[in-house]
C-alpha positions, -999 to +999 in steps of 0.1 A: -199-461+446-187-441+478-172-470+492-144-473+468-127-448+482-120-462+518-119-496+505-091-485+480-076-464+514-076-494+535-062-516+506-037-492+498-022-486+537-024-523+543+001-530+510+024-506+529+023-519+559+035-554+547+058-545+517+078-521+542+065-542+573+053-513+592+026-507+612-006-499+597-013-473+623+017-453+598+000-461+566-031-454+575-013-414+579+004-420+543-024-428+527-045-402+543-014-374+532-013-392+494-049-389+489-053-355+498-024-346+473-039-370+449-070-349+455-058-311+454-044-324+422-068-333+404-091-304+420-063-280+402-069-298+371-109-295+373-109-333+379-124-346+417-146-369+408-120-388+387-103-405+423-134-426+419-113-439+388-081-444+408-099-461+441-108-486+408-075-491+397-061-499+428-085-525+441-081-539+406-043-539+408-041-557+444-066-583+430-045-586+399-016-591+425-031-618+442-046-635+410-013-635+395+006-654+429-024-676+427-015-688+394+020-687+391+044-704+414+081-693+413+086-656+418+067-633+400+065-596+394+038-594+412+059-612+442+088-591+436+065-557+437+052-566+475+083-585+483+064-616+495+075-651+497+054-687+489+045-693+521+028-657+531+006-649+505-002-612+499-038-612+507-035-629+544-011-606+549-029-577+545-054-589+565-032-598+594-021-558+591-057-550+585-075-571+614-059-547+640-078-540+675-066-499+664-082-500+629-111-516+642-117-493+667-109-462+644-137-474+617-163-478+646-157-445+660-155-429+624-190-446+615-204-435+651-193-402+643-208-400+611-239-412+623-240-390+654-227-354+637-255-358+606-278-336+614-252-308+631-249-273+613-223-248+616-228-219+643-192-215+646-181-176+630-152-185+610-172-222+599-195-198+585-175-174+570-153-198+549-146-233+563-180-243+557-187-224+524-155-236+506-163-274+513-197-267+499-186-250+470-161-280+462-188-303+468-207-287+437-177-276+416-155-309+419-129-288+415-114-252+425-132-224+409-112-202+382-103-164+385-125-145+411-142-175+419-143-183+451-171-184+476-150-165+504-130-135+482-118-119+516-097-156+523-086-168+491-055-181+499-065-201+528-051-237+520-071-266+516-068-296+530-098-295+554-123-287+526-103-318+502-114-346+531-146-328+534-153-333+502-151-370+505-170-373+533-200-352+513-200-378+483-219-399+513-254-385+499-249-395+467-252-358+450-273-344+480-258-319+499-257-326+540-239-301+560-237-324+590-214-345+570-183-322+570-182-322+607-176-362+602-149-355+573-131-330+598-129-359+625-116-382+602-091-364+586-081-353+625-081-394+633-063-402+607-032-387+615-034-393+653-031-432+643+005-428+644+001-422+681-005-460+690+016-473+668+039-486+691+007-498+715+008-538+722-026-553+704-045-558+738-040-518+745-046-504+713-077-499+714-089-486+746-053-462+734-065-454+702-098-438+724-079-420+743-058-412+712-092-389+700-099-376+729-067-357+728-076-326+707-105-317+727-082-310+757-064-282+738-095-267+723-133-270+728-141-254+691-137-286+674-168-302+688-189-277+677-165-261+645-139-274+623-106-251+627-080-262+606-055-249+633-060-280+654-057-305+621-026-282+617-017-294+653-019-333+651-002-332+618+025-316+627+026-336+660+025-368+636+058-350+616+074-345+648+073-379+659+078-391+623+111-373+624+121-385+660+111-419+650+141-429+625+152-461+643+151-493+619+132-479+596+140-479+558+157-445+542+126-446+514+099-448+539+113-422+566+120-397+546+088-403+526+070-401+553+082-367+562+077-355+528+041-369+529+034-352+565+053-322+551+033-313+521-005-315+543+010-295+568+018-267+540-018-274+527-035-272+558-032-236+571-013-206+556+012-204+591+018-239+583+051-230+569+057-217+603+056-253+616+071-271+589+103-247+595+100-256+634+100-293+622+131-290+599+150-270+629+139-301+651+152-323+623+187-310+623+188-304+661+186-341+664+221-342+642+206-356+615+221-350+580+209-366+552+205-362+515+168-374+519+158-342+538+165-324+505+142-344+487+110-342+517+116-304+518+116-302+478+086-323+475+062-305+503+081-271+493+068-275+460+030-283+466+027-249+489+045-234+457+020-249+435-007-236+457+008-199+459+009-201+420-023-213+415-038-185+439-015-156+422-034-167+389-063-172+396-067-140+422-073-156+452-059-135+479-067-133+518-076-099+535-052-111+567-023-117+536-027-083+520-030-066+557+002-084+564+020-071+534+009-035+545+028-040+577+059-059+559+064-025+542+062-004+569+030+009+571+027-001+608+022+016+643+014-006+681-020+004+683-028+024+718-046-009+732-017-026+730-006-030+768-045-042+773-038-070+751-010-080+766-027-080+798-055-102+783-029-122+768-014-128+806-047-138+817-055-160+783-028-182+791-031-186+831-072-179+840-094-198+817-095-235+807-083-239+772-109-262+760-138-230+775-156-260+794-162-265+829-159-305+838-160-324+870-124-332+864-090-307+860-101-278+829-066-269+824-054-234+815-028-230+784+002-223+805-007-256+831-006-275+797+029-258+788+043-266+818+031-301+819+047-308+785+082-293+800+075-315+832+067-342+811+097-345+796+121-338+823+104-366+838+109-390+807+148-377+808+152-387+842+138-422+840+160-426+810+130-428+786+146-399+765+179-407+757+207-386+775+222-378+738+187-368+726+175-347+759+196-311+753+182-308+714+145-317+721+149-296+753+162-266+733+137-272+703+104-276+729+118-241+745+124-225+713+089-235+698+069-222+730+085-189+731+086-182+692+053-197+688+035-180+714+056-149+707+046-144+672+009-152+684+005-117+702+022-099+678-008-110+656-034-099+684-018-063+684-014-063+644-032-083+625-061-083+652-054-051+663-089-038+653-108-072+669-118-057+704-134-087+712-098-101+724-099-076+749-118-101+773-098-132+788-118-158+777-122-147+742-082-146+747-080-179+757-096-192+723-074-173+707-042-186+724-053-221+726-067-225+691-036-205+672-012-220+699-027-257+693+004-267+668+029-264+701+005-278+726-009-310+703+022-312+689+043-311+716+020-334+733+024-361+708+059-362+703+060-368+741+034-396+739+050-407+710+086-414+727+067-425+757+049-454+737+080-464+716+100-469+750+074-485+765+075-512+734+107-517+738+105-519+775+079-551+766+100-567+742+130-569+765+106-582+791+095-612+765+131-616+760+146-618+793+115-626+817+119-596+836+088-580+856+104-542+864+106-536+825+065-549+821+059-525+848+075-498+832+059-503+802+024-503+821+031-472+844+035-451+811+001-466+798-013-457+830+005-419+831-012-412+797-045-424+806-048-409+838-034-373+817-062-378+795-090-389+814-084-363+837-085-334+816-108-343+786-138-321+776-160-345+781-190-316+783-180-308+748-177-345+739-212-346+749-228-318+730-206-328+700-222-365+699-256-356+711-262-326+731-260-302+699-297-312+691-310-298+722-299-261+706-305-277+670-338-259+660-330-225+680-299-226+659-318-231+629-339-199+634-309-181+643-292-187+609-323-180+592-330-147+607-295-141+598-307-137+562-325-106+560-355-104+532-330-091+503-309-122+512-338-143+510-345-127+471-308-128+466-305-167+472-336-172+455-324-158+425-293-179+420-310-212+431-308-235+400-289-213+382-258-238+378-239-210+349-233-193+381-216-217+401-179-202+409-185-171+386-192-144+410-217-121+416-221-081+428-251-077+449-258-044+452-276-040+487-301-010+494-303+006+531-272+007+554-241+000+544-232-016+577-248-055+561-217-075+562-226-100+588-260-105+570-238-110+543-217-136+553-244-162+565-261-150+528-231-160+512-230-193+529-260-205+515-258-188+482-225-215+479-213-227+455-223-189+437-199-165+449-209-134+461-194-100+466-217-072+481-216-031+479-244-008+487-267+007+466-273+046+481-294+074+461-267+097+452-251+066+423-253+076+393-241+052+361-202+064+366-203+049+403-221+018+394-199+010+368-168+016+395-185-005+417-189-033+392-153-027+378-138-029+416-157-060+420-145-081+396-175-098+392-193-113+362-227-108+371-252-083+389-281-086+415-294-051+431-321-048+451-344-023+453-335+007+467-347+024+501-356+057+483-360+070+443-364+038+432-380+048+394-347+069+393-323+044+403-345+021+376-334+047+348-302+046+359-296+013+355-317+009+320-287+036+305-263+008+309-287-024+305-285-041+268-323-055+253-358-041+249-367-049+288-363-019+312-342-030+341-354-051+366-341-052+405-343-085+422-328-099+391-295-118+381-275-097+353-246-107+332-220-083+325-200-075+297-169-053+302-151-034+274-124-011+291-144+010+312-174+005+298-201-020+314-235-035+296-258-057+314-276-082+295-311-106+318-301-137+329-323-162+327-331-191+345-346-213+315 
């Protein structure tokens, strides 16, 4: 069942490659960006499971298609859809597209992947408090939850396209949840966009550069091969738009521009800021003196999915701590905190001490700045050789200056605002994390766009070789191949390669235990109580916790394996009293109730809780609640598993 969704993928990019006769390396990107949108639609509508029904459809049509120029002889409709003449069938052409050393060698590495990542599990923080819980949760719903229903309350609003290719990759088990699996959705989704990069790659390069295509993202930031930040899928896909956008040359109106809508709308999906980079993208658009009607449409088209997505979080009540913290500022209730100049000292030594990737190789572990100025020497050097054209050198210049400084600009005003209160990015190498992870977008992207150009020139440097038998442009075309792969091999991670392929289970089972002991003996009773309980599943739940109120990181790895049950949590202390459990349960906004027992007067606490509990049972604690609001008044009626 499963595979009719990458067989309807590959079907699909292959028809575009030949009806716009493209390489499948761009498809392969357009298809990824039109199923995720294909799939936060019908996870708005409730309906996931239903792309099952179009993968069906669409290997139906494109047998249909080639039935139908089987049978008939003159042109067709089916001849005029694809464009296709009587002596190029449909079907060997899509195989011709398909049977690329590239695609090969991106399935292999996807499956090895997949195989290799099964049996990881998340350690990293933020995996743990909502990229990992959100997939899950979608892997059970099939769909976003309603109002106040979603696993992580604290980032509602988060975007998400990581959790949508996720999701896919989860359906693997056939209904069976496998946590190693996301980490094998969030390296395809990655893949999938950096196809783009080779594009331009002869055949009998493509896939030893299709390698060193993946390898790139590791340079910038170790986190992926151990966590799945959507920062750096933010990165590559806005890397892909940027050379998308430089890349206009003989390329149909209908497929440029459709590409950047495509590439525009997952980039909005993708990561809150990621109107940050769609804006840097449009400036870079227009900086290259291009003005089109078409650029209206692209921007209205991805424009309107973020909107879509703001709308559907406004109803639904799905708002992030870090968005509400930003309003607070927006309005003017904000002062520099007093660590402020130690920031910006760490912030110094962020960018110029540490590698950005936080491993320690045989080879060069580059710090953020080296990378920075790399990119700038990089593409002097292209400008020089005439690889950038003279007309297009001053606006990519100015754009790549303008992105660093803005970029990087607007990331330590977030340390000393938004993070003010995080005092674990007063240490450089925390710092460096920071930088490189938020920064990635600039660093991937600027990274690819320089490859990009590279690779297109050298094509072209190849094809005028063919043409005119002359060596110097073949060894042009080769010294760029060689400049990338020395860049690359030369400053992978290839220690966090490792661990991500293999290494991990070395730390597998002490990892394990940690997450366990994580979950302290009322989380333990907590999850128990909402296993099998599938009423619960995106209707949240108060848990009323006894003892200190300092739980919330117990919390948050309870939370993660209470998904797909949301949970919200408040502490239980001996001076409530009905009035102040009823505030708490009104605050909360939840529809049901857990307590535990409490640490002292716990036949009191009982009482207290029977004034407001419906049914001849006293009230139990340990024990799932539903609860009925009317105004201000709250009545909790057992739950009950059977």
């Amino acid at each position: 069942m499963w595979l009719l969704i990458p067989t309807a993928f590959f079907l699909t990019a292959s028809v575009l490659a030949v009806k716009f006769k493209e390489s499948i390396c761009d498809t392969i990107a357009m298809t990824g960006a039109m199923q995720i949108l294909a799939l936060y639609l019908l996870a708005v509508i409730g309906e996931m499971r239903a792309i099952y029904v179009i993968a069906l459809l669409i290997i139906a049509f494109f047998v249909l298609i080639i039935y139908a120029e089987h049978c008939i002889k003159e042109a067709s409709l089916a001849s005029k859809i694809v464009n296709i003449n009587s002596k190029k069938r449909v079907f060997r052409r899509c195989l011709k597209a398909f049977f690329r050393p590239s695609v090969i060698t991106f399935i292999l590495v996807l499956t090895a992947v997949t195989y290799l990542t099964k049996d990881q599990i998340f350690t990293w923080w933020d995996d743990i408090n909502f990229w990992s819980s959100d997939a899950k949760q979608l892997f059970y719903l099939n769909r976003f939850p309603g109002k106040y229903g979603n696993v992580s309350p604290e980032f509602g609003d988060y975007p998400p396209v990581t959790s949508l290719f996720k999701w896919v990759f989860l359906q693997i088990s056939s209904g069976r949840y496998i946590e190693g699996l996301q980490f094998a959705g969030y390296f395809a989704l990655n893949a999938v966009f950096l196809m783009p990069l080779v594009k331009a790659v002869r055949d009998k390069l493509s896939a030893p550069a299709t390698l060193l295509a993946f390898m790139v993202p590791g340079i910038v930031n170790g986190i992926i091969f151990y966590g799945t930040p959507a920062d750096i899928t933010m990165g590559i896909i806005y890397g892909a738009l940027l050379y998308a956008i430089w890349d206009k040359r003989d390329h149909a109106s209908l497929f440029y521009y459709g590409r950047i809508a495509l590439y525009a709308a997952v980039l909005f999906l993708t990561k809150s800021v990621g109107i940050e980079w769609a804006l840097f993208a449009l400036l870079f658009y227009f900086m290259l003196g291009y003005k089109e009607r078409g650029i209206i449409f692209a921007s209205l088209f991805s424009a309107s999915f973020y909107g879509s997505w703001l709308l559907f979080c406004l109803i639904n009540r799905r708002v992030a701590k870090a968005t509400g913290l930003g309003i607070k500022m927006a309005t003017g209730s904000y002062s520099v905190p007093a660590n402020a100049l130690d920031k910006a000292r760490y912030f110094f030594l962020g960018l110029w001490t540490m590698p950005m990737h936080a491993d320690h190789n045989i080879t060069f572990d580059l710090p953020i700045g080296a990378v920075i100025i790399l990119i700038f020497a990089a593409f002097i050097l292209m400008v020089k050789k005439g690889i950038i054209a003279r007309e297009q050198a001053k606006p990519i210049g100015i754009f790549l200056l303008i992105s660093a400084f803005i970029s990087h600009a607007i990331i330590f005003i977030a340390h000393i605002s938004l993070f003010q209160a995080e005092d674990q990015y007063l240490d450089a190498f925390a710092m460096t994390n920071s930088i490189a992870r938020y920064g990635a977008p600039f660093t991937i992207g600027g990274i690819y766009l320089i490859a990009g150009i590279a690779f297109t020139k050298a094509r072209r440097y190849e094809k005028l070789s063919e043409k005119s038998d002359a060596p110097d442009n073949n060894k042009k075309a080769i010294l760029i191949y060689i400049a990338f792969a020395a860049f690359v091999l030369l400053t992978a991670d290839y220690k966090g390669m490792y661990k991500y392929l293999a290494g991990y289970r070395t730390e597998l089972a002490d990892n394990k235990t940690y997450n366990g002991d994580m979950i302290d003996d009322g989380g333990e009773m907590f999850i128990e109580a909402v296993y099998g309980h599938r009423d619960l599943w995106g209707h949240r739940v108060l848990n009323l916790r006894s003892g200190e109120s300092n739980h919330w990181v117990h919390d948050t790895y309870i939370s993660k394996e209470a998904s797909p049950v949301p949970a919200v949590y408040d502490t239980l202390t001996e001076t409530d009293t009905a009035a102040t459990i009823c505030e708490k349960i009104l605050s909360s906004h939840a529809e049901y109730l857990f307590a535990e027992v409490p640490s002292v007067g716990e036949e009191t606490m009982a009482e207290t809780f029977n004034t407001i509990t419906e049914g001849e049972e006293y009230f139990k604690f340990w024990k799932i609640y539903r609860i009925e609001k009317s105004g201000n008044d709250i009545k909790l009626y057992p739950v009950y598993l059977y």
